[in-house]
Biopython code that builds the backbone (N, CA, C, O; Angstrom):
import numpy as np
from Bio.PDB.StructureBuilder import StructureBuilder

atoms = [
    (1, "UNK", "N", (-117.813, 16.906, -164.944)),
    (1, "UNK", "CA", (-117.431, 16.064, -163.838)),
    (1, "UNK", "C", (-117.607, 14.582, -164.157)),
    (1, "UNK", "O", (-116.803, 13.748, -163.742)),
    (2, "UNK", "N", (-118.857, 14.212, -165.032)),
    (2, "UNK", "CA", (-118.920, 12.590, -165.594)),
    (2, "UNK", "C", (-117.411, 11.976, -166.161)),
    (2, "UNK", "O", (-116.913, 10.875, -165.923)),
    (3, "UNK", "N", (-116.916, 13.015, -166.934)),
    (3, "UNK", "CA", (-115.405, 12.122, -167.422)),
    (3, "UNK", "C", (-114.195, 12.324, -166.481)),
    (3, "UNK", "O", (-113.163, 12.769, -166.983)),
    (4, "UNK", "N", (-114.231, 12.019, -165.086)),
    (4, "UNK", "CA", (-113.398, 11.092, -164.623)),
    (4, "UNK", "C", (-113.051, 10.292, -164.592)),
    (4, "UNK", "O", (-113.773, 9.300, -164.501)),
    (5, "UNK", "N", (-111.244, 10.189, -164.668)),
    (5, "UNK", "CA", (-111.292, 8.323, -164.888)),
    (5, "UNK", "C", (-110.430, 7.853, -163.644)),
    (5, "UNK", "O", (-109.956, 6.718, -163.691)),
    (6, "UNK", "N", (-110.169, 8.727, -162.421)),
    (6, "UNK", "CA", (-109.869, 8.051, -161.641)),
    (6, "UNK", "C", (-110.576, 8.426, -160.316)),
    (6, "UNK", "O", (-111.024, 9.516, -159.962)),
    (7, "UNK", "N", (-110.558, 7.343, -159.737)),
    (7, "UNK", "CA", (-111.055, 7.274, -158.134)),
    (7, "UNK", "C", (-109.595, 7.555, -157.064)),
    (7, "UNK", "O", (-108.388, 7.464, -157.289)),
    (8, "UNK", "N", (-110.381, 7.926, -155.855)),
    (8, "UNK", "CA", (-109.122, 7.520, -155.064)),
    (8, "UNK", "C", (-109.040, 6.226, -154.529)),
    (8, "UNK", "O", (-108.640, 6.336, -153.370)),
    (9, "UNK", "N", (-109.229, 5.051, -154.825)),
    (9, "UNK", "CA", (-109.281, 3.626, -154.994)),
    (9, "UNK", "C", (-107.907, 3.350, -156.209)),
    (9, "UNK", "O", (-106.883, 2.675, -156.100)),
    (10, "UNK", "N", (-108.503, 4.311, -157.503)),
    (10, "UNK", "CA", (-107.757, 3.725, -158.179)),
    (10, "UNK", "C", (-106.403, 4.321, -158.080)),
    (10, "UNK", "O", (-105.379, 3.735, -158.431)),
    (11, "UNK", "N", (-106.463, 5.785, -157.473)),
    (11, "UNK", "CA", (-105.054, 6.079, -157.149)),
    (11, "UNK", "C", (-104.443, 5.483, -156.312)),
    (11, "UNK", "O", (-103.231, 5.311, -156.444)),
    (12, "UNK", "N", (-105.380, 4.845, -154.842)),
    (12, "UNK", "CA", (-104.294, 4.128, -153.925)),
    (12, "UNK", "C", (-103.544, 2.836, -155.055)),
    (12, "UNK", "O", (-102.323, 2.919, -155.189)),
    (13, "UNK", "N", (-104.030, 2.083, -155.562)),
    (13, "UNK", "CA", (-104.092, 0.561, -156.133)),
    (13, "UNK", "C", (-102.997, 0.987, -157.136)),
    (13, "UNK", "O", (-102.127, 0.156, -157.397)),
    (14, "UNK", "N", (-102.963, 1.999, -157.624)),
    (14, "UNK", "CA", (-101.978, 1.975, -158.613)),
    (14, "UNK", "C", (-100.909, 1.375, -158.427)),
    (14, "UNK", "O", (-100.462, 1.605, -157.304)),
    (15, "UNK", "N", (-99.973, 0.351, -159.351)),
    (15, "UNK", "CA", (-98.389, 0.149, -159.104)),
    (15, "UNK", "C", (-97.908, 0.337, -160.213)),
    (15, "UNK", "O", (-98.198, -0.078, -161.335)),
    (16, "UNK", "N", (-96.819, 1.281, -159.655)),
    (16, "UNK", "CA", (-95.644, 1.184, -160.614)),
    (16, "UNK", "C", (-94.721, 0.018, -161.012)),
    (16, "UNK", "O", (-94.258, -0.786, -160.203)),
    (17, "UNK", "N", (-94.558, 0.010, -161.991)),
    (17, "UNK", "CA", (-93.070, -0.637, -162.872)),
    (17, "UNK", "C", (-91.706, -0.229, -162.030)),
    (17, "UNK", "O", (-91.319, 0.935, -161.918)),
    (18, "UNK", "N", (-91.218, -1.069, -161.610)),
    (18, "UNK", "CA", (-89.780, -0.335, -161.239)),
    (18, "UNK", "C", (-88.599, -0.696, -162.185)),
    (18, "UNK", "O", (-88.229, -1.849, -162.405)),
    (19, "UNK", "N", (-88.146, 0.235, -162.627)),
    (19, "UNK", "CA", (-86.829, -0.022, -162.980)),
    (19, "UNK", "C", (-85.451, -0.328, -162.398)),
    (19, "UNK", "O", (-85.331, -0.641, -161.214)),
    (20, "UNK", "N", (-84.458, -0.242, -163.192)),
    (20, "UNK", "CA", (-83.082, 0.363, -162.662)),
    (20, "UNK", "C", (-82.817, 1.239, -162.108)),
    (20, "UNK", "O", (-82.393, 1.156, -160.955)),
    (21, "UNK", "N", (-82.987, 2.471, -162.788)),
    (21, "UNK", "CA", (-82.857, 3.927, -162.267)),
    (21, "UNK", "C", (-84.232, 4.487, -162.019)),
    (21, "UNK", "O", (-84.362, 5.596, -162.538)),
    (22, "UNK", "N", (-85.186, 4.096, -161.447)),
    (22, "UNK", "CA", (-86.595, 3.981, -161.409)),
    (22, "UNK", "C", (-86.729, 5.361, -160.236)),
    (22, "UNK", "O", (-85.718, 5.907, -159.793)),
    (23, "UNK", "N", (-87.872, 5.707, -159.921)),
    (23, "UNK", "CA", (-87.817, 7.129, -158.790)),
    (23, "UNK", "C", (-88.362, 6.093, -157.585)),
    (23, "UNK", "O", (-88.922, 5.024, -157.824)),
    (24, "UNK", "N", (-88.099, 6.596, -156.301)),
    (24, "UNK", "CA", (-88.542, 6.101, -155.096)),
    (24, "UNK", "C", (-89.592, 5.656, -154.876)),
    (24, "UNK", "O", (-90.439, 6.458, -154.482)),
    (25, "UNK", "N", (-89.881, 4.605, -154.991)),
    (25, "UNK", "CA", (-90.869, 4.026, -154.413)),
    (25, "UNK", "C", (-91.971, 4.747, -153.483)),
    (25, "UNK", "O", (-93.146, 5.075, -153.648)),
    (26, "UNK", "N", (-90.986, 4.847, -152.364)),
    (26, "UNK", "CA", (-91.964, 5.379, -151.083)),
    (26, "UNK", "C", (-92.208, 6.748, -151.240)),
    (26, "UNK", "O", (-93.173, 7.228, -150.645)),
    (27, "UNK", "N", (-91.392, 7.564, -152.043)),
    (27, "UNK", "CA", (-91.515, 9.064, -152.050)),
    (27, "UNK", "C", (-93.112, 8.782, -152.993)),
    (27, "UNK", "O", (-94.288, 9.000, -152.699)),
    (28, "UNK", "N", (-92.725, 8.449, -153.697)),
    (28, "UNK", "CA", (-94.171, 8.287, -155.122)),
    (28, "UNK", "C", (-95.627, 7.547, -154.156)),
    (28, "UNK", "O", (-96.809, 7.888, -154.199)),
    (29, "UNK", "N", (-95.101, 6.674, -153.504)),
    (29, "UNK", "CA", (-96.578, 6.599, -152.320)),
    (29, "UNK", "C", (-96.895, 7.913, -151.514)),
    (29, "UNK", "O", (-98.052, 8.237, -151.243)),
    (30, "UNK", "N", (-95.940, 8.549, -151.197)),
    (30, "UNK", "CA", (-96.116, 9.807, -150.061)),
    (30, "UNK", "C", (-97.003, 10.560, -150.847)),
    (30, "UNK", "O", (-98.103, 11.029, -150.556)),
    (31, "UNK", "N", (-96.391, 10.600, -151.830)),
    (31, "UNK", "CA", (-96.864, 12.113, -153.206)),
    (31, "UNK", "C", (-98.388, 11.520, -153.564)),
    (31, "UNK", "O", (-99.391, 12.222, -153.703)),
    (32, "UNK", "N", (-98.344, 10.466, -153.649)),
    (32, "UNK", "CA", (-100.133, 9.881, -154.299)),
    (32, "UNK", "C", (-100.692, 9.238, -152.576)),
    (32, "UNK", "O", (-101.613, 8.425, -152.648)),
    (33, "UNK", "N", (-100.342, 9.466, -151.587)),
    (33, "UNK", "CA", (-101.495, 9.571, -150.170)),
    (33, "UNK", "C", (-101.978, 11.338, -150.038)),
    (33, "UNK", "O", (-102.892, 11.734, -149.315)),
    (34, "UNK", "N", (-101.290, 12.041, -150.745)),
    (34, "UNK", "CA", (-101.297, 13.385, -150.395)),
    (34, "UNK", "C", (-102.404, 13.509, -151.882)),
    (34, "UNK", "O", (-103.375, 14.232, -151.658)),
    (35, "UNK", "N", (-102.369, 13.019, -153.047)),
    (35, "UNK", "CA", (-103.352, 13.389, -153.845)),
    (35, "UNK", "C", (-104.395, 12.585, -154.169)),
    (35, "UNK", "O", (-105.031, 12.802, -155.200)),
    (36, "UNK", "N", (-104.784, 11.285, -153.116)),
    (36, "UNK", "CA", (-106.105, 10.940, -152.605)),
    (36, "UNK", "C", (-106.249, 11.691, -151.562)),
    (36, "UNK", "O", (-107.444, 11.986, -151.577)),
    (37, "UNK", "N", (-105.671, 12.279, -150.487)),
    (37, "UNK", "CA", (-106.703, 13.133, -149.286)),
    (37, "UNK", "C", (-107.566, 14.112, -150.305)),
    (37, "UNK", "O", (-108.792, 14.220, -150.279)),
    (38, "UNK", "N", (-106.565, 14.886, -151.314)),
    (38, "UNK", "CA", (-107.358, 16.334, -152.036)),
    (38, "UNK", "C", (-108.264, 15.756, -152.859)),
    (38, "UNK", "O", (-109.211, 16.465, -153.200)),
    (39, "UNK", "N", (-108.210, 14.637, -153.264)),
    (39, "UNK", "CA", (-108.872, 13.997, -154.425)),
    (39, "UNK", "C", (-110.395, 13.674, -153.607)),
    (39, "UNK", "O", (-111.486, 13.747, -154.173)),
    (40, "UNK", "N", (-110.220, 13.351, -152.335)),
    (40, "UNK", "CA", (-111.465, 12.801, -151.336)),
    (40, "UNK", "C", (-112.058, 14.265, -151.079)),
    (40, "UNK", "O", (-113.285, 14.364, -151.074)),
    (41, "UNK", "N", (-111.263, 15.438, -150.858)),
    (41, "UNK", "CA", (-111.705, 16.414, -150.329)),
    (41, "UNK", "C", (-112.097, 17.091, -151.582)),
    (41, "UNK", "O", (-113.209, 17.618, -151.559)),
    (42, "UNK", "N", (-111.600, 17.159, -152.370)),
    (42, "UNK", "CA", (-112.614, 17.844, -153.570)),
    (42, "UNK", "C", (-113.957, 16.965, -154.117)),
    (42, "UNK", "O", (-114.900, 17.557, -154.642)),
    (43, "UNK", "N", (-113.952, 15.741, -153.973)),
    (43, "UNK", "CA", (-114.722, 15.130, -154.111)),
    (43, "UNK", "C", (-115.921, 15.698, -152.541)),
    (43, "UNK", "O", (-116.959, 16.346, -152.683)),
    (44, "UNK", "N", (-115.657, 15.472, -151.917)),
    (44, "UNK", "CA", (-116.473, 15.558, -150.976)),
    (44, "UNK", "C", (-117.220, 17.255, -151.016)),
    (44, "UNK", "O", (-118.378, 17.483, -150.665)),
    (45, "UNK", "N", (-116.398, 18.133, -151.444)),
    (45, "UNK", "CA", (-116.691, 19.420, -151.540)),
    (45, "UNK", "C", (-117.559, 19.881, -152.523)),
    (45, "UNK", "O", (-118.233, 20.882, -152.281)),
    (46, "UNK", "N", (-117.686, 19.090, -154.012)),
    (46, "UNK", "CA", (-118.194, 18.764, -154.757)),
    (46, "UNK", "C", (-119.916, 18.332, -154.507)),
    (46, "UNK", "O", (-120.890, 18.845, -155.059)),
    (47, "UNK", "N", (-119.894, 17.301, -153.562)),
    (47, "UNK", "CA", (-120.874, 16.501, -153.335)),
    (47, "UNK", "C", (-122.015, 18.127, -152.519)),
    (47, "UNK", "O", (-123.091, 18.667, -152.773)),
    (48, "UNK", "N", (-120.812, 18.304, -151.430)),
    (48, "UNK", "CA", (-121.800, 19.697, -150.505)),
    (48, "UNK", "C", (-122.513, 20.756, -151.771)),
    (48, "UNK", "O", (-123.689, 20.996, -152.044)),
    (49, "UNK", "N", (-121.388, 21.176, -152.289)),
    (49, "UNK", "CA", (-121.455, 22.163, -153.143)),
    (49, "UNK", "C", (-123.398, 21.540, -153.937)),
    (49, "UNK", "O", (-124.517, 22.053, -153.917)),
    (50, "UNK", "N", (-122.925, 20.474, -154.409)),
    (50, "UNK", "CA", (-124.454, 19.838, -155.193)),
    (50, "UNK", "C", (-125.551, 19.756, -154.179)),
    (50, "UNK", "O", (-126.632, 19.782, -154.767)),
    (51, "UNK", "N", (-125.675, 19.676, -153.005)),
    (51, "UNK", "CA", (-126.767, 19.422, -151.706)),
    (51, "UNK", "C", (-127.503, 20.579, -152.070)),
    (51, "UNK", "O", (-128.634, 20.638, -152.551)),
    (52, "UNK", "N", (-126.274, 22.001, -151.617)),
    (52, "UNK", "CA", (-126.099, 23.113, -151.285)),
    (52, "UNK", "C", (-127.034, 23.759, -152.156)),
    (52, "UNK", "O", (-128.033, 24.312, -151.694)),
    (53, "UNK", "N", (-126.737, 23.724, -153.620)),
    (53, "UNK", "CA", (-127.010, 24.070, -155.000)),
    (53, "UNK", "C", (-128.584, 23.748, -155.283)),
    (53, "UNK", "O", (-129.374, 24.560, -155.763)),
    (54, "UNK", "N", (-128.979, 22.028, -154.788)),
    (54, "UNK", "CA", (-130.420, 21.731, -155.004)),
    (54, "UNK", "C", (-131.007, 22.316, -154.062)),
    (54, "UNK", "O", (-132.196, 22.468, -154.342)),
    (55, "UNK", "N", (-130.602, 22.916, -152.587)),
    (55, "UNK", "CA", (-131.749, 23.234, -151.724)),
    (55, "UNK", "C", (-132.107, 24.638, -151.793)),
    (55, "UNK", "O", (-133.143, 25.162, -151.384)),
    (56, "UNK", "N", (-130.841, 25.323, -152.518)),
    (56, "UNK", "CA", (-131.075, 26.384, -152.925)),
    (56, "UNK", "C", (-131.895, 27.014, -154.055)),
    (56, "UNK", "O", (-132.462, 28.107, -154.062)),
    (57, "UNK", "N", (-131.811, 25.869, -155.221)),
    (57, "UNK", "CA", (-132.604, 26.105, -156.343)),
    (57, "UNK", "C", (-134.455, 25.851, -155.579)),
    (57, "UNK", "O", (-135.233, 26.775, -155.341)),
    (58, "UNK", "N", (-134.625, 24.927, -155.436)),
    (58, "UNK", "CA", (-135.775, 24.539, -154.212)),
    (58, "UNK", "C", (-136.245, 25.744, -153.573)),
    (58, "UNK", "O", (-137.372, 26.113, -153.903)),
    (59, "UNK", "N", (-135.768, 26.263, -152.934)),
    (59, "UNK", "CA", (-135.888, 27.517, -152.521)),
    (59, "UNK", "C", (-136.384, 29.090, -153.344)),
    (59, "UNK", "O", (-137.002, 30.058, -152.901)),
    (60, "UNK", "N", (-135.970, 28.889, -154.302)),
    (60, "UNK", "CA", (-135.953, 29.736, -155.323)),
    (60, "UNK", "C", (-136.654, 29.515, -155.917)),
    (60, "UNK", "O", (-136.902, 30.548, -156.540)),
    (61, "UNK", "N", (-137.659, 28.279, -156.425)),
    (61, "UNK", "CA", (-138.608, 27.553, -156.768)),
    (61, "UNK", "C", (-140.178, 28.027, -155.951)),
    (61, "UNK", "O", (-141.280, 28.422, -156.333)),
    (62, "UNK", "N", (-139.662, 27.785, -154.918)),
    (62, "UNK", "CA", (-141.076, 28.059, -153.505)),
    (62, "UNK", "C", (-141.178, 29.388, -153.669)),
    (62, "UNK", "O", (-142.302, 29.882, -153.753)),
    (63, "UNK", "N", (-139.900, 30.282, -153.750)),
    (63, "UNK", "CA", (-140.227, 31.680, -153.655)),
    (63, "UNK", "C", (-140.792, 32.619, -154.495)),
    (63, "UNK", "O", (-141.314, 33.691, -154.188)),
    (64, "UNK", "N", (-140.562, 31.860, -156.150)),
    (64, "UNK", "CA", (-141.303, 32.098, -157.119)),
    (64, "UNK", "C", (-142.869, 31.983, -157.220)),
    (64, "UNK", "O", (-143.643, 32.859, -157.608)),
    (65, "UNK", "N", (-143.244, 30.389, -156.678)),
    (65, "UNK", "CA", (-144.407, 30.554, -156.300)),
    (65, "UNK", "C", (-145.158, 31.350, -155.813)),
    (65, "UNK", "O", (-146.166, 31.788, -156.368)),
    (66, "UNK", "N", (-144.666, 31.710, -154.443)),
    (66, "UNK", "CA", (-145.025, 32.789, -153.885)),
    (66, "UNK", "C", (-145.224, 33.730, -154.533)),
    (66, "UNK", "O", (-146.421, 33.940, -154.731)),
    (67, "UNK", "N", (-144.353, 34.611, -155.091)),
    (67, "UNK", "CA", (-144.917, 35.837, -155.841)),
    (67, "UNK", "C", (-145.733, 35.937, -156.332)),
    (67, "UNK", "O", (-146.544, 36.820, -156.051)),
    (68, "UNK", "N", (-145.938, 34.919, -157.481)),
    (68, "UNK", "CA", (-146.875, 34.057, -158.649)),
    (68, "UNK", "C", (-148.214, 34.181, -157.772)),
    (68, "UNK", "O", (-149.116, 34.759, -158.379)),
    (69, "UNK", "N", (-148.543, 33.750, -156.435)),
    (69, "UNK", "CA", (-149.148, 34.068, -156.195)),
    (69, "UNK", "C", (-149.919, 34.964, -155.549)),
    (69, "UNK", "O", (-151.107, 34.821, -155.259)),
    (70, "UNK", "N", (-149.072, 36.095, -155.279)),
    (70, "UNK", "CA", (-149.598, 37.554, -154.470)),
    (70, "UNK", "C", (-148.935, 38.291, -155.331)),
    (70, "UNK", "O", (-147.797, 38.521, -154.923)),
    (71, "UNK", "N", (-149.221, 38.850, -156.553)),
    (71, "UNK", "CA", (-148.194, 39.943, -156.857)),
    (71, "UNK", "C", (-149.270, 41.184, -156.496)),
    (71, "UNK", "O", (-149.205, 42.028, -157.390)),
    (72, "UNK", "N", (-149.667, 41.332, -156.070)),
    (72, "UNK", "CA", (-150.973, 42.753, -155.816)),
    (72, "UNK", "C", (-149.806, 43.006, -154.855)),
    (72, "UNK", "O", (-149.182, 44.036, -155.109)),
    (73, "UNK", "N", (-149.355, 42.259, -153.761)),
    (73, "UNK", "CA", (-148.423, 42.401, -152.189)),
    (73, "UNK", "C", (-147.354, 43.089, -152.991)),
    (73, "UNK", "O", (-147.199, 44.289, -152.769)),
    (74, "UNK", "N", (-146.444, 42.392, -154.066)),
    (74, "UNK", "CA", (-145.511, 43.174, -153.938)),
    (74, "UNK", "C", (-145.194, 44.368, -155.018)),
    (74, "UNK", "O", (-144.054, 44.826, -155.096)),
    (75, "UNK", "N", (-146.273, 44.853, -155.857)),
    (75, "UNK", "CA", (-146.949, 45.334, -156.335)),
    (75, "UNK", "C", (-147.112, 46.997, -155.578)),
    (75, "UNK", "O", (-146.548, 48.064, -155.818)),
    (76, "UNK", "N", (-148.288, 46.539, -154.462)),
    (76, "UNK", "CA", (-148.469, 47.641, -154.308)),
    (76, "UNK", "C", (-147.660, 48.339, -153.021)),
    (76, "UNK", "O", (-148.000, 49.459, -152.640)),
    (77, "UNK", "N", (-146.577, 47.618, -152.381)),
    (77, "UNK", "CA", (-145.590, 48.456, -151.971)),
    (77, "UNK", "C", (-144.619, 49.410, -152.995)),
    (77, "UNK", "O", (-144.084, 50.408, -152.511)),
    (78, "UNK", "N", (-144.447, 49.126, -154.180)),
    (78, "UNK", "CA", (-143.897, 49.943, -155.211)),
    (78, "UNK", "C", (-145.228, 51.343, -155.428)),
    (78, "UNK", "O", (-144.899, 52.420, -155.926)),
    (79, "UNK", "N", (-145.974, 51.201, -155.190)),
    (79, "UNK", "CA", (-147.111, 52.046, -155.661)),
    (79, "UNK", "C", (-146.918, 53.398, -154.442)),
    (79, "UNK", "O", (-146.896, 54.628, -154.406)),
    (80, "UNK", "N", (-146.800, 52.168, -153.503)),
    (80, "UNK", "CA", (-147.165, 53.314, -152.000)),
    (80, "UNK", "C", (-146.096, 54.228, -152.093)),
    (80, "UNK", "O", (-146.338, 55.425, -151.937)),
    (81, "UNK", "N", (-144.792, 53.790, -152.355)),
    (81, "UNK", "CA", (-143.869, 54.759, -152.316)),
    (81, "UNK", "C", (-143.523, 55.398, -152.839)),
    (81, "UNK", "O", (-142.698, 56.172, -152.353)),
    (82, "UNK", "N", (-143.985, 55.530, -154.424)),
    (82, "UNK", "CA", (-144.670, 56.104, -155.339)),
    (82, "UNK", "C", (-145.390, 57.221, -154.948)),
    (82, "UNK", "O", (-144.899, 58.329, -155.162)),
    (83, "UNK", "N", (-146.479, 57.119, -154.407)),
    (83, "UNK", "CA", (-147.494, 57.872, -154.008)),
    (83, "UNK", "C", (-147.175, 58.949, -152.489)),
    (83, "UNK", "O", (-147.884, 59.757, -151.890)),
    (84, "UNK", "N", (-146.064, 58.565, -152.333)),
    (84, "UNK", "CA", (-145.486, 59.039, -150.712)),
    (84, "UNK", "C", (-144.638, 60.167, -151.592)),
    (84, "UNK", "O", (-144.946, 61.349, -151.435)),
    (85, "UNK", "N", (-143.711, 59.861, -152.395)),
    (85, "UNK", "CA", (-143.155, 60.677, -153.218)),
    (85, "UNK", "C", (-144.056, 61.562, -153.828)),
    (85, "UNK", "O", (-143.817, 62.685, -153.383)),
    (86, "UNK", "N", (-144.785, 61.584, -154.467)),
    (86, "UNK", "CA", (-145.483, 62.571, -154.963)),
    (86, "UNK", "C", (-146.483, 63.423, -153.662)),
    (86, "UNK", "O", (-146.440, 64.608, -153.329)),
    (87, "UNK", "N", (-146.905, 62.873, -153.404)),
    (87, "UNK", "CA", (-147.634, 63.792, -151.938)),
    (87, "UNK", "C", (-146.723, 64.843, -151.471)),
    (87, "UNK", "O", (-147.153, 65.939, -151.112)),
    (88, "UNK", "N", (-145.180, 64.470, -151.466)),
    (88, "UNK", "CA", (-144.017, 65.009, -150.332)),
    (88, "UNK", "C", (-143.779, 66.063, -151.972)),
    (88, "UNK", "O", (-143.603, 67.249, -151.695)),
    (89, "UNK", "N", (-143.764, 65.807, -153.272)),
    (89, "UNK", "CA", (-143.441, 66.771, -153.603)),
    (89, "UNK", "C", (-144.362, 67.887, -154.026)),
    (89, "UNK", "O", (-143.985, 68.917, -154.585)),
    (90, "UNK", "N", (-145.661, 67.576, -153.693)),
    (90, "UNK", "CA", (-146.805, 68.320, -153.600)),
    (90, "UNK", "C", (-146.484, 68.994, -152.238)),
    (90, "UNK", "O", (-146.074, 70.021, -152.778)),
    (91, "UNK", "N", (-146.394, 69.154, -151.444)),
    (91, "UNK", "CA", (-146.362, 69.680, -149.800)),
    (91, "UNK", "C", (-144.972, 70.282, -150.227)),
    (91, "UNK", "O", (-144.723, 71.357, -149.682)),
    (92, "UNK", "N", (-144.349, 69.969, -150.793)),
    (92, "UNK", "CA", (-143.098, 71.059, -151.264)),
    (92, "UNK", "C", (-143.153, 72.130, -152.028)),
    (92, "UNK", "O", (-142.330, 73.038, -151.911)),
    (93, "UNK", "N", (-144.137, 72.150, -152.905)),
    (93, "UNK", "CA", (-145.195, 73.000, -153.505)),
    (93, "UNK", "C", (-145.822, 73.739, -153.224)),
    (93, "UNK", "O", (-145.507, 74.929, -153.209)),
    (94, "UNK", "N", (-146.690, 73.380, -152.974)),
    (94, "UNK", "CA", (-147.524, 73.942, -151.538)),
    (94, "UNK", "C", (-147.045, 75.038, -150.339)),
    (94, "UNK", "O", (-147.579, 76.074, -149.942)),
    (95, "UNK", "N", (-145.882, 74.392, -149.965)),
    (95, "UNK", "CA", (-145.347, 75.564, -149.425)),
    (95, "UNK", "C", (-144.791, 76.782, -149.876)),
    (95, "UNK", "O", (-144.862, 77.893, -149.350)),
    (96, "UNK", "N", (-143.999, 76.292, -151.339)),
    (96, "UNK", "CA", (-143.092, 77.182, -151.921)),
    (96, "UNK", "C", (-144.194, 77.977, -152.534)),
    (96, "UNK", "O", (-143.724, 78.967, -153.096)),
    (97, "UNK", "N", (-145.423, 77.904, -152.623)),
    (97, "UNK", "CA", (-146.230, 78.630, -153.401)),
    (97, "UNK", "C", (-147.131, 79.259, -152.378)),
    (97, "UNK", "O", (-147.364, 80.455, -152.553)),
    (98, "UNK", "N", (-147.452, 78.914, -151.772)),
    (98, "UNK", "CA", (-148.452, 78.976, -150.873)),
    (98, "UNK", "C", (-147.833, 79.993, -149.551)),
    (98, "UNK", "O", (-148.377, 80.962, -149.022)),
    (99, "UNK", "N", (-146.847, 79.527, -149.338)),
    (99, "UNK", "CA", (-146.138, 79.904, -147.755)),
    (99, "UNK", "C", (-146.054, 81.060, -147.873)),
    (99, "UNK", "O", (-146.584, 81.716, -146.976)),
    (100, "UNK", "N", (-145.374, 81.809, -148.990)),
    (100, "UNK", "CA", (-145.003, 83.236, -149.755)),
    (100, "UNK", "C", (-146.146, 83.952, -148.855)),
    (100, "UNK", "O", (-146.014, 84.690, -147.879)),
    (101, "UNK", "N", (-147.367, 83.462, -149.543)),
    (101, "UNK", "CA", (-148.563, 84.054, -149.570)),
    (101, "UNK", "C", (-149.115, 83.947, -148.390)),
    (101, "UNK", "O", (-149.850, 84.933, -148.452)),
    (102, "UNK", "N", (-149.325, 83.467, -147.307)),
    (102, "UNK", "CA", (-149.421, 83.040, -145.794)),
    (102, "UNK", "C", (-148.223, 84.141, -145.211)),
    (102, "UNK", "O", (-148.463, 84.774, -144.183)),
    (103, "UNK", "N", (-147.379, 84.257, -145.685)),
    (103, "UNK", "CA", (-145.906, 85.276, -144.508)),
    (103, "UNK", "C", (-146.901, 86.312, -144.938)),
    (103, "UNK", "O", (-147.815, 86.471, -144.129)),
    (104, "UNK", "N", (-146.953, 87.188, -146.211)),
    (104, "UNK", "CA", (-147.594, 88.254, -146.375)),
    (104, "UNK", "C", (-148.365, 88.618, -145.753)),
    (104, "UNK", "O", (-148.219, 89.716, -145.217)),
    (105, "UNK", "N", (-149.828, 87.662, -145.493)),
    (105, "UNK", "CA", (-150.697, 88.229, -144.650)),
    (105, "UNK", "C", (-150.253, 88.409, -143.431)),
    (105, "UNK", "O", (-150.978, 88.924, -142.580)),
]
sb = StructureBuilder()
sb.init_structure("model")
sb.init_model(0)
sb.init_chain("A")
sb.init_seg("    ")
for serial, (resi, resn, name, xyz) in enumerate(atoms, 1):
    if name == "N":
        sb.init_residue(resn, " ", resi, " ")
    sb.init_atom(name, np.array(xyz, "f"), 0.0, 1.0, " ", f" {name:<3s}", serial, name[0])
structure = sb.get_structure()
């Protein structure tokens, strides 16, 4: 984005050379008011896009911290459900082994 070499300053300011058989004047102003509005609006979209981008990185920054500093928190929710799983396939066990033997009596 640094090697731009025009503004929309320098597109309004521009003048043409006219010739003899030269193209319209006013059509060639119409055509360059229509590519400073996009030129302002990509510029301007540009600018959000960069706000957008730092408050987000910022964000992503703080949230790192965070972890950095509690990882036991997110840690041991991986553990618990872990441990929920294995219990549930123990009690699945348990029954399939066990239950057999419980109907019998």
């Amino acid at each position: 984005m640094a090697n731009r070499e025009l503004t929309p300053k320098d597109i309004l300011e521009k003048d043409f050379k006219t010739s003899m058989r030269g193209y319209n004047p006013t059509e060639v102003d119409e055509f360059l008011d229509i590519v400073i509005r996009d030129y302002e609006s990509f510029s301007s979209e540009i600018n959000h896009l960069k706000t957008e981008n730092q408050r987000l990185m910022t964000k992503v920054d703080e949230l790192a911290k965070q972890s950095q500093a509690s990882p036991s928190s997110s840690g041991q929710g991986a553990t618990t459900v872990t441990n929920f799983d294995i219990l549930k396939r123990l009690s699945n066990l348990e029954r399939h082994v066990f239950g057999s033997k419980l109907n019998d009596e």
